[in-house]
C-alpha positions as CSV (number, residue, x, y, z in Angstrom):
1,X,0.0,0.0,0.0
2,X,1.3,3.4,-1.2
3,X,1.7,6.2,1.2
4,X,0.4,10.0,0.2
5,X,3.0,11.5,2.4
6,X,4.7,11.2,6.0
7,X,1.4,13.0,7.3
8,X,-1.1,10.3,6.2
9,X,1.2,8.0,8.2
10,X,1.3,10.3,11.0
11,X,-2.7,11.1,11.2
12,X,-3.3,7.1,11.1
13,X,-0.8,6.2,13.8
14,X,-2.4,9.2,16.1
15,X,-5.7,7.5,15.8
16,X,-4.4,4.5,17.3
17,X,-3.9,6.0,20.9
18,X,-0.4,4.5,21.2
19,X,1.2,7.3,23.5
20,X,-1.7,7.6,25.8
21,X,0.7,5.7,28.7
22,X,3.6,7.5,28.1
23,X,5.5,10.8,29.0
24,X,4.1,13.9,27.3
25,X,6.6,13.6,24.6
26,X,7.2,10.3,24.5
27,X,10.7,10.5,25.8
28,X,11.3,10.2,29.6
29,X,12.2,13.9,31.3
30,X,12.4,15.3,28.0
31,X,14.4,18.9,28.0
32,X,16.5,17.8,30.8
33,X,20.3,16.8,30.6
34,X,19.2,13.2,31.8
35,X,17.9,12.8,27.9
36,X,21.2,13.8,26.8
37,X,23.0,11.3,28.6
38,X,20.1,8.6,27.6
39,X,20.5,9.2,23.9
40,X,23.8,7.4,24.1
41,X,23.7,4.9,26.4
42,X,20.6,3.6,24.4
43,X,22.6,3.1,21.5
44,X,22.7,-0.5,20.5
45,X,20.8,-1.7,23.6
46,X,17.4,-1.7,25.2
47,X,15.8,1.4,27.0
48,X,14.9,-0.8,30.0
49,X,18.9,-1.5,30.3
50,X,19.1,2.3,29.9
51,X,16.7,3.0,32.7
52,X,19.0,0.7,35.1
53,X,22.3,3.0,34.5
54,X,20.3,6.0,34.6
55,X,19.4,5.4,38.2
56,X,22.9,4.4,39.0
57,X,23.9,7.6,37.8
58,X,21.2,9.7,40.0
59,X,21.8,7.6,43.0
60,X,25.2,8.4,43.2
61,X,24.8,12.0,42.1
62,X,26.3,11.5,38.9
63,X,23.5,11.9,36.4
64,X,24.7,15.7,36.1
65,X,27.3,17.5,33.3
66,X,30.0,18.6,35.8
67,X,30.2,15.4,38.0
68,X,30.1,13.3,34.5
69,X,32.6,15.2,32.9
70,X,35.2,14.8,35.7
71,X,33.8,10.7,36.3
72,X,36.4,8.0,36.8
73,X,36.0,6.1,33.7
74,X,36.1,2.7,35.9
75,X,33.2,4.2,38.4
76,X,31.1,4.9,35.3
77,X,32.1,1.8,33.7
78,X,30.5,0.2,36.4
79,X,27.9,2.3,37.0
80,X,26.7,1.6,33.3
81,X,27.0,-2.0,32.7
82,X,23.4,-2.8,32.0
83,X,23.9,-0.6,29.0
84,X,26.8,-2.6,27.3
85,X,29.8,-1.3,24.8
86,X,30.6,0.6,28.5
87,X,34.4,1.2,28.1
88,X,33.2,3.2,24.6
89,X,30.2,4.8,26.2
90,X,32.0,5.6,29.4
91,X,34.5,7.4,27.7
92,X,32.2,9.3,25.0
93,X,30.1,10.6,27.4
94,X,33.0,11.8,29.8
95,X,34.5,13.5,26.2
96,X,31.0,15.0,25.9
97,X,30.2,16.3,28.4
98,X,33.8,17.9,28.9
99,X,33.5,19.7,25.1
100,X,30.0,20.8,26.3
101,X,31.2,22.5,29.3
102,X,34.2,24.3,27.1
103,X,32.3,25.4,24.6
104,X,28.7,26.2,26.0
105,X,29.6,26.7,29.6
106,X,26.3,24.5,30.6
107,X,23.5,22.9,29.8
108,X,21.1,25.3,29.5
109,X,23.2,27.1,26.4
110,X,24.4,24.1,25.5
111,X,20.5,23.6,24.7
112,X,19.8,26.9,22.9
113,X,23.1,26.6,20.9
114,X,24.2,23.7,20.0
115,X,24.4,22.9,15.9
116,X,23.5,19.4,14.8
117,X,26.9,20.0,12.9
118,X,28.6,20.0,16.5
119,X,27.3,17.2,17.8
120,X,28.6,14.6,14.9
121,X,32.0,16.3,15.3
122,X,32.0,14.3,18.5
123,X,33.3,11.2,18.8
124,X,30.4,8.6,19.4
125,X,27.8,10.5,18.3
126,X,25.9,9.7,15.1
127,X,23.0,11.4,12.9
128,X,20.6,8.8,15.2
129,X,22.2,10.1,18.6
130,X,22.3,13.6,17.7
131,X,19.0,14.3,16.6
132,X,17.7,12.0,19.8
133,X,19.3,14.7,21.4
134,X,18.0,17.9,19.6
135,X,14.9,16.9,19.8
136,X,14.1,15.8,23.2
137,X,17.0,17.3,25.4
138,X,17.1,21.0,23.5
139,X,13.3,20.6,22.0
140,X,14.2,21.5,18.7
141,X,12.1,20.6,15.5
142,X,14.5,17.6,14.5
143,X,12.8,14.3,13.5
144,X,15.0,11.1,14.3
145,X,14.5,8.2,12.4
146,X,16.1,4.7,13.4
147,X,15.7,1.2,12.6
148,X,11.9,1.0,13.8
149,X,11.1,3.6,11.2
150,X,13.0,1.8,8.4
151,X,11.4,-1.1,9.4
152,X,7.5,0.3,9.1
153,X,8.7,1.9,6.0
154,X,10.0,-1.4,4.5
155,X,6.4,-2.8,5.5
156,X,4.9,-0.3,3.1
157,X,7.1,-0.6,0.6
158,X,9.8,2.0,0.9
159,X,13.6,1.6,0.9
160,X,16.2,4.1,1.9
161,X,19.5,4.2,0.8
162,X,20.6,6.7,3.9
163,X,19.6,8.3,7.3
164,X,19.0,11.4,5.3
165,X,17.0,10.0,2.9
166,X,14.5,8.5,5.3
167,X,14.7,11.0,7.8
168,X,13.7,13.9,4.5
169,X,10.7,12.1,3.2
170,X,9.2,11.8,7.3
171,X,9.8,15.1,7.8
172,X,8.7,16.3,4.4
173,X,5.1,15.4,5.2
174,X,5.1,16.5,8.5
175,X,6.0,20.0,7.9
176,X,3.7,20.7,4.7
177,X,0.7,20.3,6.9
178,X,2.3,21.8,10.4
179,X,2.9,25.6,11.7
180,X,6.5,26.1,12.9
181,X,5.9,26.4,16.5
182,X,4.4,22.8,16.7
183,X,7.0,20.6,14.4
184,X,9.1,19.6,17.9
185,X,6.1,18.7,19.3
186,X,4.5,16.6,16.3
187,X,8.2,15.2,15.3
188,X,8.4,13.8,19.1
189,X,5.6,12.0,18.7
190,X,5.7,11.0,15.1
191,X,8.7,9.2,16.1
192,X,7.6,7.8,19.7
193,X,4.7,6.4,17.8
194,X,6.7,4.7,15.0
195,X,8.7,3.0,17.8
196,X,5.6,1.8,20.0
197,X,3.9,0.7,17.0
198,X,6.6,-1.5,15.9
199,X,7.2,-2.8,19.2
200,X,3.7,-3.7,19.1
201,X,3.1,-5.3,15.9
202,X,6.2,-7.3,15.0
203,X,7.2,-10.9,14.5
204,X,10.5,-11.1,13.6
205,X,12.0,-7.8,12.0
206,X,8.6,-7.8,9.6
207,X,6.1,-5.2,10.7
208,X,2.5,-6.4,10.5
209,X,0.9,-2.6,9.1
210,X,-2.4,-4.2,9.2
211,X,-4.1,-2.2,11.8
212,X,-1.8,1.2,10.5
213,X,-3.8,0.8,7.2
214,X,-7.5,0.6,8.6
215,X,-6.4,3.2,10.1
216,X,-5.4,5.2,7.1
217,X,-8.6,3.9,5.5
218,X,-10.8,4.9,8.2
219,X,-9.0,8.2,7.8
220,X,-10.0,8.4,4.1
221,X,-13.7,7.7,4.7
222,X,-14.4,10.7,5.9
Protein backbone atom coordinates (compact mmCIF):
# COMPACT_ATOMS: atom_id res chain seq x y z
CA UNK A 1 0.00 0.00 0.00
CA UNK A 2 1.31 3.36 -1.16
CA UNK A 3 1.66 6.17 1.23
CA UNK A 4 0.43 10.03 0.17
CA UNK A 5 3.01 11.50 2.44
CA UNK A 6 4.67 11.17 6.01
CA UNK A 7 1.45 13.03 7.28
CA UNK A 8 -1.10 10.33 6.22
CA UNK A 9 1.25 8.02 8.25
CA UNK A 10 1.28 10.30 11.00
CA UNK A 11 -2.75 11.08 11.16
CA UNK A 12 -3.28 7.12 11.15
CA UNK A 13 -0.79 6.16 13.81
CA UNK A 14 -2.38 9.24 16.12
CA UNK A 15 -5.72 7.46 15.82
CA UNK A 16 -4.37 4.50 17.33
CA UNK A 17 -3.89 5.98 20.95
CA UNK A 18 -0.40 4.50 21.17
CA UNK A 19 1.24 7.33 23.46
CA UNK A 20 -1.68 7.55 25.79
CA UNK A 21 0.66 5.72 28.74
CA UNK A 22 3.60 7.52 28.07
CA UNK A 23 5.46 10.80 29.02
CA UNK A 24 4.08 13.88 27.33
CA UNK A 25 6.57 13.62 24.60
CA UNK A 26 7.21 10.26 24.48
CA UNK A 27 10.67 10.50 25.82
CA UNK A 28 11.31 10.17 29.61
CA UNK A 29 12.20 13.89 31.33
CA UNK A 30 12.43 15.34 28.01
CA UNK A 31 14.36 18.93 27.99
CA UNK A 32 16.53 17.82 30.82
CA UNK A 33 20.30 16.80 30.61
CA UNK A 34 19.19 13.16 31.76
CA UNK A 35 17.93 12.82 27.91
CA UNK A 36 21.24 13.80 26.75
CA UNK A 37 23.01 11.28 28.58
CA UNK A 38 20.11 8.63 27.55
CA UNK A 39 20.46 9.22 23.88
CA UNK A 40 23.80 7.36 24.05
CA UNK A 41 23.68 4.94 26.41
CA UNK A 42 20.64 3.57 24.44
CA UNK A 43 22.62 3.06 21.50
CA UNK A 44 22.70 -0.45 20.51
CA UNK A 45 20.76 -1.67 23.58
CA UNK A 46 17.40 -1.68 25.25
CA UNK A 47 15.77 1.42 26.97
CA UNK A 48 14.94 -0.82 30.00
CA UNK A 49 18.86 -1.47 30.26
CA UNK A 50 19.11 2.28 29.93
CA UNK A 51 16.72 3.01 32.66
CA UNK A 52 19.05 0.73 35.13
CA UNK A 53 22.29 3.03 34.47
CA UNK A 54 20.30 6.03 34.59
CA UNK A 55 19.40 5.38 38.21
CA UNK A 56 22.92 4.36 39.04
CA UNK A 57 23.94 7.58 37.83
CA UNK A 58 21.25 9.69 40.02
CA UNK A 59 21.75 7.59 42.95
CA UNK A 60 25.24 8.43 43.19
CA UNK A 61 24.79 12.04 42.12
CA UNK A 62 26.31 11.47 38.90
CA UNK A 63 23.49 11.90 36.41
CA UNK A 64 24.68 15.70 36.12
CA UNK A 65 27.25 17.47 33.34
CA UNK A 66 29.97 18.59 35.85
CA UNK A 67 30.20 15.44 38.00
CA UNK A 68 30.08 13.27 34.54
CA UNK A 69 32.62 15.22 32.89
CA UNK A 70 35.22 14.80 35.75
CA UNK A 71 33.77 10.66 36.33
CA UNK A 72 36.43 7.96 36.81
CA UNK A 73 36.02 6.11 33.68
CA UNK A 74 36.08 2.67 35.89
CA UNK A 75 33.16 4.17 38.39
CA UNK A 76 31.05 4.90 35.29
CA UNK A 77 32.07 1.82 33.66
CA UNK A 78 30.48 0.19 36.43
CA UNK A 79 27.95 2.26 36.98
CA UNK A 80 26.66 1.62 33.31
CA UNK A 81 26.98 -2.03 32.69
CA UNK A 82 23.40 -2.81 32.03
CA UNK A 83 23.91 -0.62 28.97
CA UNK A 84 26.80 -2.59 27.30
CA UNK A 85 29.78 -1.35 24.84
CA UNK A 86 30.60 0.56 28.47
CA UNK A 87 34.42 1.24 28.11
CA UNK A 88 33.17 3.24 24.58
CA UNK A 89 30.21 4.76 26.20
CA UNK A 90 32.04 5.63 29.36
CA UNK A 91 34.46 7.35 27.71
CA UNK A 92 32.20 9.29 24.99
CA UNK A 93 30.11 10.64 27.43
CA UNK A 94 32.99 11.85 29.84
CA UNK A 95 34.53 13.50 26.18
CA UNK A 96 31.01 15.03 25.87
CA UNK A 97 30.19 16.29 28.39
CA UNK A 98 33.75 17.90 28.91
CA UNK A 99 33.48 19.74 25.11
CA UNK A 100 29.96 20.78 26.34
CA UNK A 101 31.17 22.51 29.34
CA UNK A 102 34.25 24.32 27.11
CA UNK A 103 32.32 25.37 24.62
CA UNK A 104 28.70 26.17 25.98
CA UNK A 105 29.57 26.67 29.59
CA UNK A 106 26.28 24.52 30.65
CA UNK A 107 23.55 22.92 29.83
CA UNK A 108 21.06 25.25 29.52
CA UNK A 109 23.20 27.09 26.42
CA UNK A 110 24.43 24.07 25.49
CA UNK A 111 20.48 23.58 24.74
CA UNK A 112 19.83 26.95 22.90
CA UNK A 113 23.12 26.64 20.89
CA UNK A 114 24.17 23.70 20.02
CA UNK A 115 24.39 22.87 15.86
CA UNK A 116 23.53 19.44 14.79
CA UNK A 117 26.87 19.96 12.87
CA UNK A 118 28.61 20.04 16.52
CA UNK A 119 27.27 17.24 17.75
CA UNK A 120 28.61 14.64 14.90
CA UNK A 121 31.95 16.32 15.33
CA UNK A 122 31.99 14.26 18.48
CA UNK A 123 33.31 11.24 18.78
CA UNK A 124 30.36 8.63 19.42
CA UNK A 125 27.75 10.46 18.27
CA UNK A 126 25.92 9.70 15.14
CA UNK A 127 22.99 11.37 12.92
CA UNK A 128 20.55 8.79 15.22
CA UNK A 129 22.24 10.10 18.65
CA UNK A 130 22.33 13.63 17.69
CA UNK A 131 18.97 14.32 16.61
CA UNK A 132 17.74 12.02 19.82
CA UNK A 133 19.28 14.68 21.38
CA UNK A 134 18.04 17.86 19.57
CA UNK A 135 14.86 16.94 19.85
CA UNK A 136 14.05 15.76 23.21
CA UNK A 137 17.02 17.27 25.42
CA UNK A 138 17.07 20.99 23.49
CA UNK A 139 13.28 20.55 22.02
CA UNK A 140 14.17 21.51 18.70
CA UNK A 141 12.15 20.63 15.54
CA UNK A 142 14.53 17.59 14.52
CA UNK A 143 12.83 14.29 13.47
CA UNK A 144 14.96 11.12 14.34
CA UNK A 145 14.51 8.23 12.41
CA UNK A 146 16.11 4.73 13.41
CA UNK A 147 15.66 1.21 12.62
CA UNK A 148 11.91 0.96 13.81
CA UNK A 149 11.06 3.62 11.22
CA UNK A 150 13.05 1.84 8.39
CA UNK A 151 11.38 -1.14 9.37
CA UNK A 152 7.49 0.27 9.11
CA UNK A 153 8.67 1.91 5.96
CA UNK A 154 10.04 -1.37 4.47
CA UNK A 155 6.43 -2.82 5.47
CA UNK A 156 4.87 -0.29 3.08
CA UNK A 157 7.13 -0.60 0.59
CA UNK A 158 9.84 2.03 0.94
CA UNK A 159 13.58 1.60 0.94
CA UNK A 160 16.17 4.15 1.91
CA UNK A 161 19.52 4.21 0.85
CA UNK A 162 20.64 6.74 3.91
CA UNK A 163 19.59 8.28 7.25
CA UNK A 164 18.99 11.44 5.31
CA UNK A 165 16.95 10.03 2.93
CA UNK A 166 14.46 8.48 5.32
CA UNK A 167 14.66 10.96 7.77
CA UNK A 168 13.68 13.90 4.48
CA UNK A 169 10.69 12.06 3.22
CA UNK A 170 9.18 11.84 7.30
CA UNK A 171 9.77 15.12 7.77
CA UNK A 172 8.73 16.35 4.43
CA UNK A 173 5.06 15.43 5.17
CA UNK A 174 5.12 16.51 8.51
CA UNK A 175 6.02 20.04 7.87
CA UNK A 176 3.69 20.74 4.67
CA UNK A 177 0.74 20.33 6.88
CA UNK A 178 2.26 21.75 10.37
CA UNK A 179 2.95 25.55 11.73
CA UNK A 180 6.55 26.05 12.85
CA UNK A 181 5.92 26.44 16.50
CA UNK A 182 4.43 22.83 16.72
CA UNK A 183 7.03 20.63 14.42
CA UNK A 184 9.09 19.60 17.87
CA UNK A 185 6.14 18.67 19.29
CA UNK A 186 4.51 16.59 16.30
CA UNK A 187 8.18 15.24 15.33
CA UNK A 188 8.39 13.84 19.13
CA UNK A 189 5.56 12.01 18.70
CA UNK A 190 5.68 10.98 15.05
CA UNK A 191 8.72 9.20 16.14
CA UNK A 192 7.56 7.84 19.66
CA UNK A 193 4.67 6.44 17.80
CA UNK A 194 6.67 4.73 14.98
CA UNK A 195 8.68 2.99 17.84
CA UNK A 196 5.63 1.75 20.05
CA UNK A 197 3.93 0.75 16.96
CA UNK A 198 6.62 -1.48 15.92
CA UNK A 199 7.18 -2.77 19.23
CA UNK A 200 3.71 -3.75 19.13
CA UNK A 201 3.10 -5.35 15.87
CA UNK A 202 6.23 -7.28 15.01
CA UNK A 203 7.21 -10.89 14.53
CA UNK A 204 10.53 -11.15 13.57
CA UNK A 205 11.95 -7.84 11.98
CA UNK A 206 8.61 -7.79 9.60
CA UNK A 207 6.12 -5.22 10.67
CA UNK A 208 2.51 -6.37 10.48
CA UNK A 209 0.91 -2.56 9.09
CA UNK A 210 -2.40 -4.20 9.15
CA UNK A 211 -4.15 -2.20 11.82
CA UNK A 212 -1.85 1.23 10.54
CA UNK A 213 -3.81 0.76 7.22
CA UNK A 214 -7.45 0.56 8.61
CA UNK A 215 -6.44 3.19 10.12
CA UNK A 216 -5.39 5.23 7.06
CA UNK A 217 -8.64 3.92 5.53
CA UNK A 218 -10.85 4.93 8.20
CA UNK A 219 -9.03 8.19 7.77
CA UNK A 220 -9.99 8.45 4.13
CA UNK A 221 -13.69 7.74 4.66
CA UNK A 222 -14.42 10.69 5.95
Amino acid sequence: MELSDSWELFCALECLNLLENSQPLWWPEHGTFEVVIGAILTQNTQWARVTVSLTNLAKNDFLTLEALSQCDPEILMELIHSSGLIKAKSQNIIRLCGAILKDFGSFEEFALNVSREWLLNQKGIGPETADSILCYACMRDAMVVDSYTARLLKAFGYEFESYDDLQEWCERGIREHCDDEVLQRTFAHFHGMIVEYVKNNSKGKVVNVEICQNAINDNKSF
